[in-house]
C-alpha positions as CSV (number, residue, x, y, z in Angstrom):
1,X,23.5,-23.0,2.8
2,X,25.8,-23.7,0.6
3,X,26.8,-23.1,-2.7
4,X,25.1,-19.7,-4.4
5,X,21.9,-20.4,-5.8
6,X,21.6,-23.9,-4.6
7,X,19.0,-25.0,-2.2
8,X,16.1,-26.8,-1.7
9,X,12.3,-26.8,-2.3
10,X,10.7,-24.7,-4.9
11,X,12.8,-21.6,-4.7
12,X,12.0,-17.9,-5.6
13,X,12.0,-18.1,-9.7
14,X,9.6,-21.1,-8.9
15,X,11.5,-24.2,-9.5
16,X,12.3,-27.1,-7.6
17,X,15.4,-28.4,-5.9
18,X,16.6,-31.6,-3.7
19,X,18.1,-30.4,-0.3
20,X,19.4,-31.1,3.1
21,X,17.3,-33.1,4.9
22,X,15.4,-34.7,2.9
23,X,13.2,-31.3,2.7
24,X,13.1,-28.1,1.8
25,X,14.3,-25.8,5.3
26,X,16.4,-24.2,3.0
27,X,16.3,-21.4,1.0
28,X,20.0,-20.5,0.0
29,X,22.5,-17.9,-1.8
30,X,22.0,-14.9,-3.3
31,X,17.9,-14.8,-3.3
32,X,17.6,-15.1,0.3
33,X,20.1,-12.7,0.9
34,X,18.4,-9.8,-1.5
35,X,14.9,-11.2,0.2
36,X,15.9,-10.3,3.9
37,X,17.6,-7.0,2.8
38,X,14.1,-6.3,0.7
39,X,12.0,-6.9,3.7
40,X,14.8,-5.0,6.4
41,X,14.0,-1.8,4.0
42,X,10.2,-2.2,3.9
43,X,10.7,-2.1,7.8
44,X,12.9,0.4,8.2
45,X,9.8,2.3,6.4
46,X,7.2,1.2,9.0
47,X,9.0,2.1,11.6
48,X,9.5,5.9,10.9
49,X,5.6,5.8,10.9
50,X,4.2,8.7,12.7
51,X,1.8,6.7,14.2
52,X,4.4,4.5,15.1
53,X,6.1,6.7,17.2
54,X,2.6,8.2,18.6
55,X,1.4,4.7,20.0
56,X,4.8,3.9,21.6
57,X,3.8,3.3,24.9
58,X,0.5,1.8,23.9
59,X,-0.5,-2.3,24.8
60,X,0.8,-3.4,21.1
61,X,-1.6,-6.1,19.4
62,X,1.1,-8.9,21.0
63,X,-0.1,-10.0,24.7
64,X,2.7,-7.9,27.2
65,X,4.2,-5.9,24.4
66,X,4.2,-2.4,24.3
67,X,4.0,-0.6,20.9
68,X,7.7,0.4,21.2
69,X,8.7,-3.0,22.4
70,X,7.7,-4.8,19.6
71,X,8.9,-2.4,17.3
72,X,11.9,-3.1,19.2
73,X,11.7,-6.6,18.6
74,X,11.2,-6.3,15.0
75,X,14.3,-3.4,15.0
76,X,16.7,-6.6,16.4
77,X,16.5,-8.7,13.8
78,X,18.7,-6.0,11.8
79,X,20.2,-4.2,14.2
80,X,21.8,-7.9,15.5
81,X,23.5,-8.7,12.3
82,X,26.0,-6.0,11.4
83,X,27.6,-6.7,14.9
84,X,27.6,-10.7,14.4
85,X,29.4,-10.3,11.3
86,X,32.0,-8.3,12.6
87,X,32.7,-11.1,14.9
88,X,35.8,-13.7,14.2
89,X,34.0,-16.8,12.9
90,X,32.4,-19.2,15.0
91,X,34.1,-22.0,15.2
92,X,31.2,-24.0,17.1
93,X,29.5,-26.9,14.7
94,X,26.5,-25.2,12.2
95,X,23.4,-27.2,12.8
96,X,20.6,-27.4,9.9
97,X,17.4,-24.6,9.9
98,X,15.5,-28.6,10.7
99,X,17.4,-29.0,13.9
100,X,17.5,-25.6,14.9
101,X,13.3,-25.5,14.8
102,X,13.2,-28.8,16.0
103,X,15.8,-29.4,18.3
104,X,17.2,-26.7,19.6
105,X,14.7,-23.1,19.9
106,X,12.9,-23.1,23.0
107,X,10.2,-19.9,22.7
108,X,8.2,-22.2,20.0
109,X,7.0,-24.3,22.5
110,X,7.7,-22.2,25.8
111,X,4.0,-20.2,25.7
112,X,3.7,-16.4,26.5
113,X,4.5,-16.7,29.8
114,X,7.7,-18.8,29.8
115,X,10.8,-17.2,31.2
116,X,12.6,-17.3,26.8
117,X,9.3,-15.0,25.9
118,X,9.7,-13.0,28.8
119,X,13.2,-12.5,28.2
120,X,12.2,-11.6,24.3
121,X,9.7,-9.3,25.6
122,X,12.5,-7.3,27.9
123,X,15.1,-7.5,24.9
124,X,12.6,-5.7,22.6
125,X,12.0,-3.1,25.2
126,X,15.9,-2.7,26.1
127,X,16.1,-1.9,22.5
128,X,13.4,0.4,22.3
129,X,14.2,2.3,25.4
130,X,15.7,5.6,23.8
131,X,12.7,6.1,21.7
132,X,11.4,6.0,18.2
133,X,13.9,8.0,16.8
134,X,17.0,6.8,17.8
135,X,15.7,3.6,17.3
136,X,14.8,4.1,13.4
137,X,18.0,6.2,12.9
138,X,19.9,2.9,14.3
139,X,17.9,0.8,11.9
140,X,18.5,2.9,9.0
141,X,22.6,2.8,9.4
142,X,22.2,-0.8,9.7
143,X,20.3,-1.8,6.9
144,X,22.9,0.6,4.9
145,X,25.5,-1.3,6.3
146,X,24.2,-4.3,5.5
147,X,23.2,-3.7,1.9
148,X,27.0,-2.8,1.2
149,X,28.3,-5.7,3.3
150,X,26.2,-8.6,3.4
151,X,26.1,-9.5,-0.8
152,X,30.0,-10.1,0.2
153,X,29.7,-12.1,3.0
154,X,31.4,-15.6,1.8
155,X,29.0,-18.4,1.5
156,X,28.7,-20.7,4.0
157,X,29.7,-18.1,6.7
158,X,28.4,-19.4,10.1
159,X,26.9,-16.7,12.6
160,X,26.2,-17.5,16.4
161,X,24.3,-16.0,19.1
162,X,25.7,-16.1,22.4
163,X,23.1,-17.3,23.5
164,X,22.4,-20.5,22.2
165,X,24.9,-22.7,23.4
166,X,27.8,-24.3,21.4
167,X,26.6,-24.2,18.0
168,X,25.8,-21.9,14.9
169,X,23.6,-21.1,11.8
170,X,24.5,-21.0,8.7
171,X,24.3,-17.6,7.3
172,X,21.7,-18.0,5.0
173,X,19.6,-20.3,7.5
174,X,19.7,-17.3,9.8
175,X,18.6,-15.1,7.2
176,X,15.7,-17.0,6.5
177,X,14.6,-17.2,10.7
178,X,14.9,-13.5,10.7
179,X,13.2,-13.2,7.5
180,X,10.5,-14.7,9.3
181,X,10.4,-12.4,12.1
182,X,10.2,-9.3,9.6
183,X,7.4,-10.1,7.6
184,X,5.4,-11.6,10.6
185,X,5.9,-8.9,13.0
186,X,5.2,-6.3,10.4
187,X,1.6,-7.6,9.9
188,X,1.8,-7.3,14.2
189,X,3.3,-3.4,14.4
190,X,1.2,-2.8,11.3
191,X,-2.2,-4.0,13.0
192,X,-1.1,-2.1,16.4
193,X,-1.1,1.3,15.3
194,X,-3.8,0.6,12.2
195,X,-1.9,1.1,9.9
196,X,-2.0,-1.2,6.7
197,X,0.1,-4.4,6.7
198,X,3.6,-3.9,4.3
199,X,2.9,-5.8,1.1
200,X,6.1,-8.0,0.5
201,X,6.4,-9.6,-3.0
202,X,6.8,-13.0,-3.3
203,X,10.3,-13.5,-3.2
204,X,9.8,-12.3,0.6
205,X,6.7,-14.3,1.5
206,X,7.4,-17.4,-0.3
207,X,10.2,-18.8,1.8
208,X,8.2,-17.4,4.9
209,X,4.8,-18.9,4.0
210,X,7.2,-22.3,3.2
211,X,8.8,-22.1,6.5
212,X,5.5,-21.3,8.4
213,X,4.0,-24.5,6.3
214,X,6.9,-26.5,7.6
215,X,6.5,-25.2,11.5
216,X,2.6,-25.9,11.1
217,X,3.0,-29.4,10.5
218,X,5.5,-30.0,13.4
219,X,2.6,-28.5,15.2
220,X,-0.3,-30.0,14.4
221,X,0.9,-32.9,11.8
222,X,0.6,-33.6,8.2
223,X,-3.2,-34.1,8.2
224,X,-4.7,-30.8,9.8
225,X,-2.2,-29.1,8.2
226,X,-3.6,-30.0,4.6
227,X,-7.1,-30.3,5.9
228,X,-6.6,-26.7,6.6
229,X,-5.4,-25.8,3.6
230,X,-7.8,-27.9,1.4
231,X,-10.9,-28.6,3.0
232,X,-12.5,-26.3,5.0
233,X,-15.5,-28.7,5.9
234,X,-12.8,-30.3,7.7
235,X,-11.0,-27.8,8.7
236,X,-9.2,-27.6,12.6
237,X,-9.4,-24.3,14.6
238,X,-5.5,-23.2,13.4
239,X,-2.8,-24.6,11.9
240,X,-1.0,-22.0,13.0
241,X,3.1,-22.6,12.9
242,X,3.8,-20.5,15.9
């Protein structure tokens, strides 16, 4: 991400752009940034559910997930920022959202039962553990927080997880990963407590279903991918990016 409003593939207002990589991984500026604070609010919503709260120690519809853990789960991917971008600046080398997928995440590939999903699973639960009011009045401050802060955020601002190793994100790369996980795992929370699944406009699910496209073909390769998509005679099982 780098200048505001630049970026590449089609973006939100449905033009096109040439980007980094030779692709388009990234969705940058101001769009994404309104986008993920769109969908952070539309969550924040699902989560004060009553039936939310009611189902919180139920199996969720994710394999080893309780109902509280995944909203847990979903809860991190705002509660995480406010604190990262109080942090001095990394000063570790940003990798591209390509490498980052492709290189260096290790739960795409690691299966349910592998020691990073585990780990996610006890994270979401840690985060959970004081209950479903705490946990959406937590959410609610951040998402305020962030609605003041993050339009102000300098482009180009890298963020880093601690535990990743010696390397960052872009902002706005990380805003689209978590942007991801929003929109994805409120289909999940929605479908475990049945209730209906948020409706995100398309300035949310665009770069989603783009990224998902993207993580579908290193998958499963070019040819399934648009077999799925365009002929169903032909059709795999799933394209499924994750």
């Amino acid at each position: 991400m780098t200048d505001v409003g630049a970026g590449a593939g089609v973006d939100v207002d449905g033009g096109a752009g040439a980007g980094v990589d030779g692709g388009a991984w990234n969705w940058r500026g101001g769009r994404i940034r309104e986008a993920f604070l769109e969908a952070a609010e539309t969550v924040a919503v699902l989560l004060a559910e009553s039936a939310v709260a009611a189902a919180w120690e139920k199996p969720s519809a994710l394999r080893d997930f309780s109902v509280g853990g995944l909203a847990g789960h979903v809860a991190w991917q705002e509660l995480a920022l406010p604190e990262l971008l109080a942090e001095p600046v990394p000063t570790e080398p940003v990798v591209s959202l390509r490498e980052y997928y492709l290189e260096r995440v290790t739960w795409l590939d690691a299966g349910v039962d592998g020691a990073v999903n585990i780990r996610i699973r006890r994270g979401g639960e840690a985060t959970a553990e004081d209950g479903p009011e705490a946990l959406v009045a937590r959410v609610r401050e951040a998402v305020a927080r962030l609605g003041t802060e993050l339009p102000g955020v300098p482009v180009g601002r890298p963020i880093r997880m601690r535990s990743w190793g010696d390397w960052s994100l872009d902002l706005d790369d990380f805003l689209l990963t978590r942007l991801m996980e929003l929109v994805v795992h409120a289909d999940d929370l929605a479908c475990s407590v049945g209730l209906p699944t948020p409706e995100f406009p398309e300035r949310v699910t665009a770069p989603v279903v783009e990224l998902l496209a993207r993580l579908a073909v290193r998958r499963h390769g070019a040819v399934d991918v648009i077999r799925g998509l365009a002929r169903v005679e032909r059709a795999p099982v799933s394209i499924a990016g994750l």
